[in-house]
C-alpha positions as CSV (number, residue, x, y, z in Angstrom):
1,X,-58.6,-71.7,180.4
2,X,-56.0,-71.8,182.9
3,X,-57.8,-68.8,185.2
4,X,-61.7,-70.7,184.6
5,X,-60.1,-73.9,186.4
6,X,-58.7,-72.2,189.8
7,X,-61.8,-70.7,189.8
8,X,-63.4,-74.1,189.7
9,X,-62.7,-75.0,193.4
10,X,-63.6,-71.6,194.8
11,X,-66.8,-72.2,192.9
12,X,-67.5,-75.4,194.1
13,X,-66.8,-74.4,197.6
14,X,-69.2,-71.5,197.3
15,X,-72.1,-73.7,196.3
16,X,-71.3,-76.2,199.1
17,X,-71.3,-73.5,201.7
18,X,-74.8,-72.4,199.7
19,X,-76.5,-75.6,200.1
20,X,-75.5,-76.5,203.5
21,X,-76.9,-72.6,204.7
22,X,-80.1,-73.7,202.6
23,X,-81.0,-77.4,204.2
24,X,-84.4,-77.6,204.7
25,X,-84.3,-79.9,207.6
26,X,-82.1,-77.4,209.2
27,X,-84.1,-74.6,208.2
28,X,-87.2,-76.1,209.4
29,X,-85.6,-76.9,213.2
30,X,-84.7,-73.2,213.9
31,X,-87.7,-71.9,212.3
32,X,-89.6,-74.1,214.7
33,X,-87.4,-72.9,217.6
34,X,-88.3,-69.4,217.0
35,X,-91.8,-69.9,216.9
36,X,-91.8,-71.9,220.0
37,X,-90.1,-68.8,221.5
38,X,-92.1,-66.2,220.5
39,X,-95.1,-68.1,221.1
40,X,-93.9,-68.3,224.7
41,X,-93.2,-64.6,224.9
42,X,-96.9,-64.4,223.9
43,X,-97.8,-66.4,226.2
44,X,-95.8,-65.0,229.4
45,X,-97.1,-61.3,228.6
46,X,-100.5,-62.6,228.6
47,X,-100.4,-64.6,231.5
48,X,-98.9,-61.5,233.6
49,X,-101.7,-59.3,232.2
50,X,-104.2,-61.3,233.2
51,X,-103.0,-61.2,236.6
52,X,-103.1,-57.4,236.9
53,X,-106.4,-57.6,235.4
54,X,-107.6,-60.5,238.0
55,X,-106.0,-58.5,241.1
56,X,-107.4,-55.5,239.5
57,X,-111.0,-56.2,240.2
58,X,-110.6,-58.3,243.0
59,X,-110.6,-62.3,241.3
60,X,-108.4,-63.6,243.9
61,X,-108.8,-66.9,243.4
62,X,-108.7,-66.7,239.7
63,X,-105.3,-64.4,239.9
64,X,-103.9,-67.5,242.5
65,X,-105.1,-70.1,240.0
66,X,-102.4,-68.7,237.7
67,X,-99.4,-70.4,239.5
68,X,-98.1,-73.8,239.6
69,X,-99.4,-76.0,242.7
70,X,-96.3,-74.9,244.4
71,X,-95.7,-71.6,243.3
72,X,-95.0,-67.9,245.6
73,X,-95.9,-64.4,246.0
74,X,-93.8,-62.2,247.6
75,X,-94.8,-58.5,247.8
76,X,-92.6,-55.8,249.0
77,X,-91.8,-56.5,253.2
78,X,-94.8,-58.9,253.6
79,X,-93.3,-62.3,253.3
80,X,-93.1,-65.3,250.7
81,X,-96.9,-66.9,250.1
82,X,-96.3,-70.3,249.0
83,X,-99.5,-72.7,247.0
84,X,-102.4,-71.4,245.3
85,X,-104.8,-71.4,248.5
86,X,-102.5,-69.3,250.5
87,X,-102.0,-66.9,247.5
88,X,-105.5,-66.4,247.0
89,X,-106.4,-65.8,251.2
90,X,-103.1,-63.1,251.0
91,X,-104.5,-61.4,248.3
92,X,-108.1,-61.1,249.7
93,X,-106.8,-60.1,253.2
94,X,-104.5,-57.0,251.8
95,X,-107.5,-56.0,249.8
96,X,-110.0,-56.0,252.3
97,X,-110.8,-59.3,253.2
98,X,-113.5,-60.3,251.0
99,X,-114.5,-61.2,247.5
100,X,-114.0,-58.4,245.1
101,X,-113.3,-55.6,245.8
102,X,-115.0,-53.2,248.9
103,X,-117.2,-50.6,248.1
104,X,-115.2,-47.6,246.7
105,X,-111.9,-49.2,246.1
106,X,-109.5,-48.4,243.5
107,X,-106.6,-51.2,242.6
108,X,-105.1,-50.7,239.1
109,X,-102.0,-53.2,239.5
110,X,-100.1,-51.8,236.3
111,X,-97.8,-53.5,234.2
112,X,-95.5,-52.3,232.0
113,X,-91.9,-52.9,230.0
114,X,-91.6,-56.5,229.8
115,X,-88.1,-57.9,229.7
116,X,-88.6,-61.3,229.0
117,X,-85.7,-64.4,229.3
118,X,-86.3,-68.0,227.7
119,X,-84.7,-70.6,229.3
120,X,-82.3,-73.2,226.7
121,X,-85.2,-75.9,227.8
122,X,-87.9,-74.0,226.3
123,X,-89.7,-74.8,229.5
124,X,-88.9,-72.1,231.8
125,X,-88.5,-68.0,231.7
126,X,-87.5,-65.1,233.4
127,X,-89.3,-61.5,232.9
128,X,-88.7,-57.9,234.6
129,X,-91.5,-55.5,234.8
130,X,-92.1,-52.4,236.0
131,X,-95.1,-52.1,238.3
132,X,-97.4,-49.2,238.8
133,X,-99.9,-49.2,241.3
134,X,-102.8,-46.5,241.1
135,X,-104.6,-47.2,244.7
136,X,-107.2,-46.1,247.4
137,X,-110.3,-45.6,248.7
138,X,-113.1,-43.0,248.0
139,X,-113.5,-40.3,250.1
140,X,-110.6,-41.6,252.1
141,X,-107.0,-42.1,251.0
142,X,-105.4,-42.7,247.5
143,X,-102.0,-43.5,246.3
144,X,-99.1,-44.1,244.1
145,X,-96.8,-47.3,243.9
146,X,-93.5,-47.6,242.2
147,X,-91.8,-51.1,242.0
148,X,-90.0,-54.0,240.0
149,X,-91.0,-57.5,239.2
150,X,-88.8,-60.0,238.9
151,X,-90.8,-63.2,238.2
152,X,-90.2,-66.5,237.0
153,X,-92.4,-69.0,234.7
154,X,-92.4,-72.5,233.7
155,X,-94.6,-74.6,231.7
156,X,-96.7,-77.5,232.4
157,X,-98.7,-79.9,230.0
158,X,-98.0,-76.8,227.1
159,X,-99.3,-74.3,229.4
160,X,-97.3,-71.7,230.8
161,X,-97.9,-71.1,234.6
162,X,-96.7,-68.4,237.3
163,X,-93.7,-69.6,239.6
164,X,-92.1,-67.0,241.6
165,X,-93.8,-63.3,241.5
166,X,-91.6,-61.1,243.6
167,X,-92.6,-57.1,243.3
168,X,-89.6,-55.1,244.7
169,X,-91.8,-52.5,246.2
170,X,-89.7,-49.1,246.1
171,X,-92.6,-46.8,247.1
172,X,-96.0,-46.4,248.0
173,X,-96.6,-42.7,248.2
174,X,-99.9,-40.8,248.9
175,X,-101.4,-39.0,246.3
176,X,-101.8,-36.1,247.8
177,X,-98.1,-35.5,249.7
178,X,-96.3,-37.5,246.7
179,X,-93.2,-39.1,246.8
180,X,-91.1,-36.1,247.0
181,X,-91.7,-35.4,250.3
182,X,-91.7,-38.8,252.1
183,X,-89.8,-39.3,255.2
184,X,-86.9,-42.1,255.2
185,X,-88.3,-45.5,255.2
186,X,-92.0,-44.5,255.2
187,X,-92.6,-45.1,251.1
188,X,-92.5,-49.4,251.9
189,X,-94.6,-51.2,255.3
190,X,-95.3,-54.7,256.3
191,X,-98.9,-54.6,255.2
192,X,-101.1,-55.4,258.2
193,X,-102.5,-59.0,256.2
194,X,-99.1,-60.4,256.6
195,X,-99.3,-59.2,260.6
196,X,-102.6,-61.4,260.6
197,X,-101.7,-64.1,258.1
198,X,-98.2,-64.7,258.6
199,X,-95.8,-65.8,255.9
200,X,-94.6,-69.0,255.2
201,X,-91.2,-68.1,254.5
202,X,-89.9,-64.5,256.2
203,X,-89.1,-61.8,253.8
204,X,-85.8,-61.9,252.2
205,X,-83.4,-59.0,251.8
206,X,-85.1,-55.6,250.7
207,X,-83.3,-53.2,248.9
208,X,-83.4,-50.0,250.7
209,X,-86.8,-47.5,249.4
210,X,-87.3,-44.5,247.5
211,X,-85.2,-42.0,248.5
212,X,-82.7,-44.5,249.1
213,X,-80.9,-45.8,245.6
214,X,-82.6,-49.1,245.1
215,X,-82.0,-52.0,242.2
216,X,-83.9,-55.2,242.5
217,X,-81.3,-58.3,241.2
218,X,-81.3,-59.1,237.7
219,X,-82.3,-62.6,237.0
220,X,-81.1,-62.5,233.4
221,X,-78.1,-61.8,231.7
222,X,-77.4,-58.7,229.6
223,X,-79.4,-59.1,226.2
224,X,-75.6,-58.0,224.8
225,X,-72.3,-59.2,226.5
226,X,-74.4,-62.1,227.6
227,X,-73.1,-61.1,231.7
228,X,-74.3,-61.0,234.7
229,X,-75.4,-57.8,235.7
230,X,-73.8,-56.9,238.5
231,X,-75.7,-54.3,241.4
232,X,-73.8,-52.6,243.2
């Protein structure tokens, strides 16, 4: 008798600590979080694929119409585009200068291993990428590029827009010669649009190119410790 009733308070503690893990109103809240972040996630990749796909086949106004009124582009040494009518008339001008693509062009903007960040809001995201670019011209030139995304998002009236895409360019490396044998600070040029077309804003700093040891920022914290990654 004696050991059933100071078992009695451990019990009742255990189905205290039971009920509160199982309120449903509580429940429901996080559940709803989650969804809400992996619907973003969904979201983000999707919206970032269709840009590839858009720039892939020359849809420059459809790849601009992805960003928020204010939103920038920022490729490699060329310069910040700022708004979705400057976006679209850079993008047209480093492909050639015309609506879809020219004649014999090749422009396979890949996009691969998505890190993605939600913001505590809900409302805004980070996301790293790795870019590779498969480009050129028949019967002319062709080549490889090598780069990083980081990009930013936000969303607007429950759709998820473009803010800031910056591709940290590391190389672009002709097919033939490869990367390998490049000569120090040929693999990344101001592209002659930018030269015609200047940039609102001037480029920013530019981590040094392939061969050079180059690590874009990280605008997230480690997935783990929850630090700031530090580059060094």
């Amino acid at each position: 008798m004696r050991r059933a009733i100071l078992a009695a308070p451990a019990a009742l503690l255990l189905v205290a600590g039971s009920a509160q893990a199982q309120d449903p109103q509580r429940e429901i809240a996080e559940l709803t979080e989650r969804v809400k972040t992996l619907e973003g996630i969904r979201a983000i990749k999707n919206l970032q694929r269709a840009f590839g796909y858009y720039v892939d086949r020359g849809l420059w106004q459809q790849a601009a119409d992805l960003f928020t009124d204010d939103g920038t582009i920022e490729i490699g040494a060329d310069g910040i585009y700022r708004g979705r009518d400057r976006i679209a008339e850079y993008l047209r001008r480093l492909h050639g200068g015309q609506e879809g693509l020219i004649y014999g062009q090749l422009n396979e903007w890949i996009t691969l291993q998505p890190a993605i960040t939600m913001g505590p809001d809900g409302r805004t995201a980070t996301a790293r990428w790795r870019d590779l670019g498969m480009l050129g011209q028949y019967k002319h030139q062709a080549s490889w590029r090598d780069g990083i995304y980081e990009n930013s998002y936000v969303r607007e009236d429950g759709v998820w827009k473009i803010d800031t895409l910056h591709l940290y360019v590391n190389f672009v490396a002709p097919y033939q010669k490869g990367w390998a044998r490049l000569d120090e600070g040929e693999g990344v040029q101001r592209s002659q649009a930018s030269l015609d077309l200047p940039p609102d804003i001037e480029p920013r700093g530019i981590p040094a190119p392939f061969p050079q040891r180059s690590v874009p920022p990280f605008s997230a914290p480690h997935p783990v410790t929850g630090k700031k990654v530090e580059v060094r």
